[in-house]
Structures are given as structure tokens and as C-alpha cells.
N, C-alpha and C positions, 0 to 999 in steps of 0.2 A: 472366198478369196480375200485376203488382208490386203490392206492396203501398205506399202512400199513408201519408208520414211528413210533417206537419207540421215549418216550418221555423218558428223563432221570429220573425223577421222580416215571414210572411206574417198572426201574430194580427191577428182584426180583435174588439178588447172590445166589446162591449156593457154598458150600466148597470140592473140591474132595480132595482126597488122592491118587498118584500114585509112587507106589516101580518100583526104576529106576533100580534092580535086572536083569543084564544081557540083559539090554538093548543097542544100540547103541545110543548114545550122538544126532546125528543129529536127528533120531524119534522120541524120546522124547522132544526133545524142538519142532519142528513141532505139536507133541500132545499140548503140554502146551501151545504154543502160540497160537491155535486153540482156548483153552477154557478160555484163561484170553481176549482172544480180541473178543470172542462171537461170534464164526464163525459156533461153533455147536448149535447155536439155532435157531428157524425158522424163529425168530422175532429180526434177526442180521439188525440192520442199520450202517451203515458205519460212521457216523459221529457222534455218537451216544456211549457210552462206556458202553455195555453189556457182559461184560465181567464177569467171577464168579473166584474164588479162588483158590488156587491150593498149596497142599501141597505135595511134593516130597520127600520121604525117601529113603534112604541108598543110596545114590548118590556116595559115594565110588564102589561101584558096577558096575557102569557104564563102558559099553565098548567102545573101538575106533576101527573101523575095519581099515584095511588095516594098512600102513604106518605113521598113522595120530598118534600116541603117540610120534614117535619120528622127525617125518618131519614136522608137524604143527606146528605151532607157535603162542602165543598173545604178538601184540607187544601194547604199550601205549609212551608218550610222555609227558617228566616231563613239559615241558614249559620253557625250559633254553636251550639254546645253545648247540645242542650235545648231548642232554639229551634222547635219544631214549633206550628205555630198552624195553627186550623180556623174555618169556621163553618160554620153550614147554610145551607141554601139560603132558609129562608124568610128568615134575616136579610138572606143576598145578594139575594134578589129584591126586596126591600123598598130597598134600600139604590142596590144596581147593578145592577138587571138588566140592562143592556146587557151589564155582564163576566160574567154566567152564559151568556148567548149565545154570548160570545165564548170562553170557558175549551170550552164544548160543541161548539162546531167548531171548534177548533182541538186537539184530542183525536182527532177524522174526518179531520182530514189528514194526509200523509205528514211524518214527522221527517226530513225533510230542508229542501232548499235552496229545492224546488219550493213545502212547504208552508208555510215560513216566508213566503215570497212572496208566498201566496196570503191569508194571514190579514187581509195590511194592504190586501187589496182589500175588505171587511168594514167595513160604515160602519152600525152601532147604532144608535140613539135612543130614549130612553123615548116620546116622545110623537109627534104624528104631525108635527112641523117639522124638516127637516132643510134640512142647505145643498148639496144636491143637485140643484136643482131647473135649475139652468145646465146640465147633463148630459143633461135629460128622460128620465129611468129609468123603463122599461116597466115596468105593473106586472104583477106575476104571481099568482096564489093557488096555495096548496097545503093540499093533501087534509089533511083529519084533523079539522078544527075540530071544536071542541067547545059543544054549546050554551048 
């Protein structure tokens, strides 16, 4: 028996929908990176970009357990001398939560070609309207919520 290699031209995407409602931040991107890099289908190839869609609402909603709003940190570096800038996460979640989502699975993905790929199939939103709805993205829930 051979083994079963997914061919790129055979992907069939799908679009999900998942409300990030009282969830914590690291579950959720683990869930999404799971289904933009095609880890939950049987006919996952690794080198291979089987990866489906993924739309994420009300991301303001999103929790931090423990210590992590006001001790974590995202730092970036402008490219000048000295140039290192941060914030924390409560400012980012206040501000952009959708790019705390997005910085957080896109860290869970592969540094490559596959995972740069996979990032722009990732569609955010603070609240629960997005312009997805021509698509009809299934919705999904995942485990962890918080009460």
C-alpha cells in the first residue's frame, strides 16, 4: 500500500467562521493554525498547502489568563539604531485585537512559503460583522471557553 500525497491542484478549501467569545488567546490561535495549515484533514501533506479559511469574530472578547495582559509583551524593531519598540498586550488588545490574533498564529506557523501563505487566509474582526458572509462559513466552536 502507497502512501496518499496530496497534489495542489486537487485542494478543495472550505470557509469556517469561529467567535473568539470568552476564549483564551493561545487556544484559539492553536485552533486556527490547525485549520489554515490543514492539520485537521486526513489528507494533510506536509509540504503541500491544504490549508481552508478562517474567519474570526468578536476578537475583542478574547481573554488572557493569568498574568499575560499586563506582563507580556510584543516587541518589533524599526531597522534604525535604537529603534526597538513594545507594547503590552492590554494596550494591544484594547487597541487591535485582531493583530494580537494575528501576531499569535502566525508564530504557530511554519517560516516558510507554506506559512506565509497560510496567514492571508485569516480574516479577524473585532465584532461579530464581517464581509464573509457571500462565502457561508461554517461555524465551528472550540474547547476552552471561559466563563
Amino acid at each position: 500500500m502507497k502512501t496518499y500525497m496530496a497534489k495542489p491542484e486537487e485542494m478543495e478549501r472550505k470557509w469556517f467562521v469561529i467567535d473568539a467569545s470568552n476564549l483564551p488567546l493561545g487556544r484559539l490561535s492553536t485552533a486556527v493554525a490547525d485549520l489554515l495549515s490543514g492539520k485537521n484533514k486526513v489528507i494533510y501533506t506536509p509540504h503541500v498547502d491544504c490549508g481552508d479559511f478562517v474567519v474570526v469574530i468578536n476578537s475583542d472578547k478574547m481573554v488572557l489568563t493569568g498574568n499575560k495582559l499586563t506582563d507580556k509583551k510584543y516587541y518589533w524593531h524599526t531597522g534604525y539604531p535604537g529603534g526597538i519598540k513594545s507594547v503590552d498586550y492590554k494596550t494591544l488588545m484594547l487597541t487591535d485585537s485582531p493583530k494580537a490574533l494575528n501576531l499569535s498564529v502566525k508564530g504557530m506557523l511554519p517560516k516558510n512559503t507554506l506559512g506565509r501563505k497560510a496567514i492571508t487566509r485569516l480574516f479577524a474582526y473585532k465584532d461579530e460583522n464581517h464581509n464573509q458572509q457571500a462565502q457561508k462559513p461554517q461555524p465551528i466552536t472550540v474547547k476552552g471557553a471561559r466563563e
